[in-house]
DSSP file (Angstrom, degrees, kcal/mol; ACC not computed):
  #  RESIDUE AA STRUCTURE BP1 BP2  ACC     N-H-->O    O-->H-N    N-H-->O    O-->H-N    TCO  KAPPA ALPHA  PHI   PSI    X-CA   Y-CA   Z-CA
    1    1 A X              0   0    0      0, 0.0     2,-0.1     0, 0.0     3,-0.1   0.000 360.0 360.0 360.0 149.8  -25.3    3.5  -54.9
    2    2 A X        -     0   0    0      1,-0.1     2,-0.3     2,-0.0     5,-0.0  -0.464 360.0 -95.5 -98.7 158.5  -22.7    1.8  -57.1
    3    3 A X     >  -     0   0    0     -2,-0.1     4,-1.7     1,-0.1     3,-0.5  -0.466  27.0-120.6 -83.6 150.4  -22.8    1.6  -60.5
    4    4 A X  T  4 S+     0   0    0      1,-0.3     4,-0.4    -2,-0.3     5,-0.3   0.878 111.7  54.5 -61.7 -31.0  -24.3   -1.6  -62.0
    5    5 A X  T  > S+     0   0    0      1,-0.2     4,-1.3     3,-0.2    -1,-0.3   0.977 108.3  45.8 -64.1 -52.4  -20.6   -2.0  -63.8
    6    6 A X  H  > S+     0   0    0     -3,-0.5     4,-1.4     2,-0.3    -2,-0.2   0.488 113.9  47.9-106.2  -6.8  -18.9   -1.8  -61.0
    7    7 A X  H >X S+     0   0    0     -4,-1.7     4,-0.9     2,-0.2     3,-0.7   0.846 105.3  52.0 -90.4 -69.3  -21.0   -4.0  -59.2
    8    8 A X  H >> S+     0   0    0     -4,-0.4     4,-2.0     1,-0.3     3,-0.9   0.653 117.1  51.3 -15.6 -57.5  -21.4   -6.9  -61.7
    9    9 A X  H >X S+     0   0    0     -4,-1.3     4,-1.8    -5,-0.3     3,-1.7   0.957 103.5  54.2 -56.0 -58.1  -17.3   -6.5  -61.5
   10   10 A X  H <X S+     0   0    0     -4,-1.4     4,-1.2    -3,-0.7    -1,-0.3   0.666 112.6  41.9 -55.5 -33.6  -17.3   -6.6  -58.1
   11   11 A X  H <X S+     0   0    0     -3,-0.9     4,-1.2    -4,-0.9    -1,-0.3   0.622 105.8  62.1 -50.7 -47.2  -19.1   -9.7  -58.3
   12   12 A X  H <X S+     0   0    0     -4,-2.0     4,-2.1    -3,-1.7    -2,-0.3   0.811 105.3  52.9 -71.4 -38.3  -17.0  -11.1  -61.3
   13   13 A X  H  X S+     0   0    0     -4,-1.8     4,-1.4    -5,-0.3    -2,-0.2   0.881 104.4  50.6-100.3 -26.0  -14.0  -10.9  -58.9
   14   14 A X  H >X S+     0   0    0     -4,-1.2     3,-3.3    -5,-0.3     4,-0.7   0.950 110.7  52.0 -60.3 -66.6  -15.5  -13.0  -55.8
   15   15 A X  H 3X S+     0   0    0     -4,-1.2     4,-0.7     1,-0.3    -2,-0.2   0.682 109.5  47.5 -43.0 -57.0  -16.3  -15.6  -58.0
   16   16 A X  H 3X S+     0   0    0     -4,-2.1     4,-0.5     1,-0.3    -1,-0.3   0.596 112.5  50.7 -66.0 -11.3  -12.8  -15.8  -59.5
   17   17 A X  H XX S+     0   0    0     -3,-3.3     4,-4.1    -4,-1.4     3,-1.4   0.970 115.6  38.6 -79.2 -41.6  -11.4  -15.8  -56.4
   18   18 A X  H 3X S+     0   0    0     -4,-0.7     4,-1.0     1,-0.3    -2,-0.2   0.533 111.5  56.3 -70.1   3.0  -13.4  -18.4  -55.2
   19   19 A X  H 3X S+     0   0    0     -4,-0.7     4,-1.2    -5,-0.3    -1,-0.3   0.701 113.0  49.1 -98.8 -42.5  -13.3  -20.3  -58.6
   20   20 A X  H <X>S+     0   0    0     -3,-1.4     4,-2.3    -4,-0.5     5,-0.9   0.862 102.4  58.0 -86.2 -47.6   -9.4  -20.0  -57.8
   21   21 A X  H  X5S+     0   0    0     -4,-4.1     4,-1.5     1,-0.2    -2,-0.3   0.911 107.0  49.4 -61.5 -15.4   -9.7  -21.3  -54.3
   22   22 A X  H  X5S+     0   0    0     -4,-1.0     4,-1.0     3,-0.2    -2,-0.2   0.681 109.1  52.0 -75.4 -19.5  -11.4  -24.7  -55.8
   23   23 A X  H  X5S+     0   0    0     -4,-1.2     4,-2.0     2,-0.1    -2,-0.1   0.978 109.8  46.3 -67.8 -46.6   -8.7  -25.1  -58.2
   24   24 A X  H  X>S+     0   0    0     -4,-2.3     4,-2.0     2,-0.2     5,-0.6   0.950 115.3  48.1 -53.6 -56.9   -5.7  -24.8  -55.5
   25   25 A X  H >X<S+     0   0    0     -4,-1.5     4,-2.3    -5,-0.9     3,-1.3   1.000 112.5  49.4 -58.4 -56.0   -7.4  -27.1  -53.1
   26   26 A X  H 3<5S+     0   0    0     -4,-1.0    -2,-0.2     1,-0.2    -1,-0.2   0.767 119.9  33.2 -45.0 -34.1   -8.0  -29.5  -55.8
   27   27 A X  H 3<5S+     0   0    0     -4,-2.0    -1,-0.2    -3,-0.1    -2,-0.2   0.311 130.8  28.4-106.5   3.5   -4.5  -29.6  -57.2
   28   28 A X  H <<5S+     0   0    0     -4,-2.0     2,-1.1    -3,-1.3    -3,-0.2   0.564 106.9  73.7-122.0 -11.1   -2.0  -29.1  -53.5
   29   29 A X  S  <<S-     0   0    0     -4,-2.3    -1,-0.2    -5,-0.6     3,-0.1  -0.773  79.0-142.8-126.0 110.9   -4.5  -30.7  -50.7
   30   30 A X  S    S+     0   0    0     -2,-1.1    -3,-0.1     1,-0.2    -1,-0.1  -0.128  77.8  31.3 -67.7 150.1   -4.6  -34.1  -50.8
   31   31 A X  S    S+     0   0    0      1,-0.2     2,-0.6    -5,-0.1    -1,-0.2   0.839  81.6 149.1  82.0  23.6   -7.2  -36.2  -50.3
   32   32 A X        -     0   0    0     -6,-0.2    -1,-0.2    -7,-0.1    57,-0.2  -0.946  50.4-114.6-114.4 111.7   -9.9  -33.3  -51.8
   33   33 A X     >  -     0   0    0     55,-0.7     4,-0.6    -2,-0.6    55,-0.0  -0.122  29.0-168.8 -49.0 122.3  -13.2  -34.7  -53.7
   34   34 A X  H  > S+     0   0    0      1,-0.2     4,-2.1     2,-0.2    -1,-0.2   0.755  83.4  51.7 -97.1 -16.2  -13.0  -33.7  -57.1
   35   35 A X  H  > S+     0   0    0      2,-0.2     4,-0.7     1,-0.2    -1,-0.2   0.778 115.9  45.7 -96.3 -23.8  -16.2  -34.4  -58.4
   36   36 A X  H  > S+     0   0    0      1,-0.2     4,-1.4     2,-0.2     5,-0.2   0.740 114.5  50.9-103.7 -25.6  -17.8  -32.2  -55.2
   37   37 A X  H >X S+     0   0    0     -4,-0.6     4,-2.4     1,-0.2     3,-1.3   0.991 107.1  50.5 -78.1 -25.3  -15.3  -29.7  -55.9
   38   38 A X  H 3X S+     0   0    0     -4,-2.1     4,-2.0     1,-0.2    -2,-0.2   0.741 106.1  57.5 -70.6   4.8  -16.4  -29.7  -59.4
   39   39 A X  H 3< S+     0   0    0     -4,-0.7     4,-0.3     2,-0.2    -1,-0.2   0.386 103.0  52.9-100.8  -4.3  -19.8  -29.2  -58.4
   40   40 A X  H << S+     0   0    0     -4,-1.4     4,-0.4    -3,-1.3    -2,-0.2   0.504 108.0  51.5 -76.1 -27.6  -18.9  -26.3  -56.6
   41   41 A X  H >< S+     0   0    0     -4,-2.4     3,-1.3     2,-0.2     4,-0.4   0.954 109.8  47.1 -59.4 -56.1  -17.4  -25.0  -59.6
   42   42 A X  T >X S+     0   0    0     -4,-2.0     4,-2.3     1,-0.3     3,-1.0   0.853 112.1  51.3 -67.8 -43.6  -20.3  -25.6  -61.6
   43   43 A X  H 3> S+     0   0    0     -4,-0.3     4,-2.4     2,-0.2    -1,-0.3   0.721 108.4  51.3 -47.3 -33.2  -22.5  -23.9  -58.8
   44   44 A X  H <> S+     0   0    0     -3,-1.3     4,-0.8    -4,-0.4    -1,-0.2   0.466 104.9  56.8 -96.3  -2.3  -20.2  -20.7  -58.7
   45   45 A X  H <> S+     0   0    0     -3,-1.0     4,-1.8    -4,-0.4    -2,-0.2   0.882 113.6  42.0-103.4 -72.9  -20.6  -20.5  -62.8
   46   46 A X  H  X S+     0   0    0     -4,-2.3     4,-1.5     1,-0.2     5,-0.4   0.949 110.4  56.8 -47.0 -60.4  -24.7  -20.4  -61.9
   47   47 A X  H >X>S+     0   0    0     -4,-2.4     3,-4.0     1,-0.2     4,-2.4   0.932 107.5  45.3 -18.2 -88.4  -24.1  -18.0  -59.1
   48   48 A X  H 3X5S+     0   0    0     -4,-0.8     4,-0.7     1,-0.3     5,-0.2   0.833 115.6  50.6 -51.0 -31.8  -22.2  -15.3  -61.4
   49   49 A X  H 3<5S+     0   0    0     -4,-1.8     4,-0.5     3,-0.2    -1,-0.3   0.602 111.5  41.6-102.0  19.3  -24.9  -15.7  -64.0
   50   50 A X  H <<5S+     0   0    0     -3,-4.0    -2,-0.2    -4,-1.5    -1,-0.2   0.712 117.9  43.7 -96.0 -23.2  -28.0  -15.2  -62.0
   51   51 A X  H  X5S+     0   0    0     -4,-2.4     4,-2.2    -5,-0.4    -3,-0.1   0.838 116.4  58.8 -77.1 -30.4  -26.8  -12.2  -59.6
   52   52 A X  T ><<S+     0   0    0     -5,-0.8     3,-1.3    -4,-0.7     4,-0.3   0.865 111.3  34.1 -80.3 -63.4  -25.4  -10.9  -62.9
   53   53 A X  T 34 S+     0   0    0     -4,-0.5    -1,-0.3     1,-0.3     4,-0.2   0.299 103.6  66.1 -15.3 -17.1  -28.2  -10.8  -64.5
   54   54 A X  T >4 S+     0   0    0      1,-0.2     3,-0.7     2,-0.1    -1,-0.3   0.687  93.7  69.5 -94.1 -10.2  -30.7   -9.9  -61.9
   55   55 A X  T << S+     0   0    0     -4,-2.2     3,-0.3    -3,-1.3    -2,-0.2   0.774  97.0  53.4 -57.4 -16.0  -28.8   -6.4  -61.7
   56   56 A X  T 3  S+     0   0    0     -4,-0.3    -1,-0.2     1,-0.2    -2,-0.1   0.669 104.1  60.9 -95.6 -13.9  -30.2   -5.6  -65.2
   57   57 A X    <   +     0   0    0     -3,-0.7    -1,-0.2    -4,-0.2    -2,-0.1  -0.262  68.2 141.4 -96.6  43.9  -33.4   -6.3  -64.0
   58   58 A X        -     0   0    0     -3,-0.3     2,-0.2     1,-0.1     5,-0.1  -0.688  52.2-108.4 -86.6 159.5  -34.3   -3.8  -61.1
   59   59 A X    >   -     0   0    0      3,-0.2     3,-1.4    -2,-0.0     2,-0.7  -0.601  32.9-110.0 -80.3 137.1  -37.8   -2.3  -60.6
   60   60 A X  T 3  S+     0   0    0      1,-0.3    -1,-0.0    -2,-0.2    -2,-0.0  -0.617 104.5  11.2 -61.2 115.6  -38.2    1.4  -61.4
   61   61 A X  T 3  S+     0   0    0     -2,-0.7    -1,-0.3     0, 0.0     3,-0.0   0.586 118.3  74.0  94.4  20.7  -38.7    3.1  -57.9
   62   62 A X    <>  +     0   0    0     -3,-1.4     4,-1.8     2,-0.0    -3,-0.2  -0.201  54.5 112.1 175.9   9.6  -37.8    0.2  -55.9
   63   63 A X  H  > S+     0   0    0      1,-0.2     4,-1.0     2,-0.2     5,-0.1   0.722  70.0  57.7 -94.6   7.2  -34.2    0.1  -56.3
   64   64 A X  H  > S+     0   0    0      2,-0.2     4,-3.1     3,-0.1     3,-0.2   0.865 117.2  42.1 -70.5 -41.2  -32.9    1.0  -52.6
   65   65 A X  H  > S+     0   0    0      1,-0.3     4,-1.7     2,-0.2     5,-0.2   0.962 114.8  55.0 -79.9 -39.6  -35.2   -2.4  -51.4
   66   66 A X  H  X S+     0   0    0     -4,-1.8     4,-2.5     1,-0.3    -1,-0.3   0.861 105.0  45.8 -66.1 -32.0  -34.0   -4.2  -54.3
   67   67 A X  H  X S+     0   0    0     -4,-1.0     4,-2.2     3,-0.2    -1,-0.3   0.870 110.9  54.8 -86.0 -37.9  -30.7   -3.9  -53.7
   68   68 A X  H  X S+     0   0    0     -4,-3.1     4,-1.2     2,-0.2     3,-0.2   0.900 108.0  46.4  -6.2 -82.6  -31.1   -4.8  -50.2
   69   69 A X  H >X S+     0   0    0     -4,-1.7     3,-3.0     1,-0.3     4,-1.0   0.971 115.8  51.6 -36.3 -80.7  -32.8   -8.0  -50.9
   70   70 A X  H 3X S+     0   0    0     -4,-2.5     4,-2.0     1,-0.2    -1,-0.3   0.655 109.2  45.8 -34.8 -48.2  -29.9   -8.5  -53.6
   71   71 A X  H 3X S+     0   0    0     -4,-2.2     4,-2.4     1,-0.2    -1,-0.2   0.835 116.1  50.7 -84.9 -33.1  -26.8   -7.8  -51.1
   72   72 A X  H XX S+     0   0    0     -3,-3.0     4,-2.0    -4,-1.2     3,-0.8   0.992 115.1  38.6 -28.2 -93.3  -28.9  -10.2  -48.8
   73   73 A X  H 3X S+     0   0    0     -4,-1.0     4,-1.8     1,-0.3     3,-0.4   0.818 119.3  52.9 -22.4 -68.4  -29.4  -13.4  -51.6
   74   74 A X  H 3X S+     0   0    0     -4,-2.0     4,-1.3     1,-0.3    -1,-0.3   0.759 107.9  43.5 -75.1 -45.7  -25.9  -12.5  -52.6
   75   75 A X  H <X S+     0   0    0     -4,-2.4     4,-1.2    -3,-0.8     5,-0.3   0.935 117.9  48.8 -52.0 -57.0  -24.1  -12.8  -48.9
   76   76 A X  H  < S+     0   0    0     -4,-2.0    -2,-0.2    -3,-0.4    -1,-0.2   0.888 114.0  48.7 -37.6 -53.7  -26.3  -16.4  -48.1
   77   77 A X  H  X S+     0   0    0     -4,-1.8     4,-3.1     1,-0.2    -1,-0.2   0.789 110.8  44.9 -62.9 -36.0  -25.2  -17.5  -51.5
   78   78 A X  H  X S+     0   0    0     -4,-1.3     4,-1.3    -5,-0.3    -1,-0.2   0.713 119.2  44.6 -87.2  -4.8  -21.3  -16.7  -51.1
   79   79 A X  H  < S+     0   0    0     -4,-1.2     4,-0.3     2,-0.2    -1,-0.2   0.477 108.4  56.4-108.0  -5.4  -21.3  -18.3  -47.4
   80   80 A X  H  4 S+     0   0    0     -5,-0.3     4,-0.5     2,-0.1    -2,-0.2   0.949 113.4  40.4 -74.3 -62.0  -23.3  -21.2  -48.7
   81   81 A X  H >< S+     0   0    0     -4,-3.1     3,-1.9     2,-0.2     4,-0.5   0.822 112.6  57.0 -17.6 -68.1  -20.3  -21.7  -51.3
   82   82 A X  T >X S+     0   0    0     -4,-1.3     4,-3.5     1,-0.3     3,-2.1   0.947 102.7  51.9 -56.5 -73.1  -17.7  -20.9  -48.6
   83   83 A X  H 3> S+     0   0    0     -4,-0.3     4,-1.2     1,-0.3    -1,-0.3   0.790 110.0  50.4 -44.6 -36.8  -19.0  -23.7  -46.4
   84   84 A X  H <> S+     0   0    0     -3,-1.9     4,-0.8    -4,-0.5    -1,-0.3   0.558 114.8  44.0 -72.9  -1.3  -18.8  -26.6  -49.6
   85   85 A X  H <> S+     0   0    0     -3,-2.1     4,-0.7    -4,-0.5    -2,-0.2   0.802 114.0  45.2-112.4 -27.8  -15.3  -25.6  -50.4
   86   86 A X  H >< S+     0   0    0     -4,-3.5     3,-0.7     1,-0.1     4,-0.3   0.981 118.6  50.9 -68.7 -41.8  -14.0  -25.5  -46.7
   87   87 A X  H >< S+     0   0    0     -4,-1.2     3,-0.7    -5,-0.4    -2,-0.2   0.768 101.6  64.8 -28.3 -55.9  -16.1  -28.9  -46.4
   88   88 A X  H 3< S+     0   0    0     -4,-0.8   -55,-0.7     1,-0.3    -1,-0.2   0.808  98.5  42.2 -24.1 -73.9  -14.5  -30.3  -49.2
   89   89 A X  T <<        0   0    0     -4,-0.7    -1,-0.3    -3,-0.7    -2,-0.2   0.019 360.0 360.0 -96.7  -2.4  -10.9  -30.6  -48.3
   90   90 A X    <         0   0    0     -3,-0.7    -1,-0.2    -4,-0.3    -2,-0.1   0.324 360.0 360.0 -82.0 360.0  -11.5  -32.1  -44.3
């Protein structure tokens, strides 16, 4: 199991990549919704502080299922993302 630092980084760096891919699209690919993309932004800013914060919260005994669950949530969430920002820019 990874350390809760290095995941919460690991976490910190999707975001900013994806954080970077709404900026690029917004300012080179014309014709790209800025209020949806900022509402992707704002969504990826909730994102980073609920996953980061439920890592400080695991149950004692219970953290192989818990981290499951989490890598689950966390995959749904980033493909949820993925899908408004390719969406976006069409």
């Amino acid at each position: 199991m990874a350390s809760r630092k290095n995941l919460k980084k690991n976490i910190g760096c999707i975001i900013d990549e994806l954080f970077t891919e709404c900026i690029v699209r917004c300012n080179c690919i014309p014709g790209t919704d800025k209020d949806a993309i900022n509402e992707i932004i704002a969504q990826l800013i909730e994102t980073d502080a609920d996953f980061t914060s439920r890592i400080s919260h695991t149950e004692p005994g219970k953290a192989k299922i818990f981290y499951k669950q989490f890598r689950e949530d966390f995959n749904k969430q980033i493909e949820l993302i993925i899908g408004k920002i390719e969406a976006v820019s069409k």
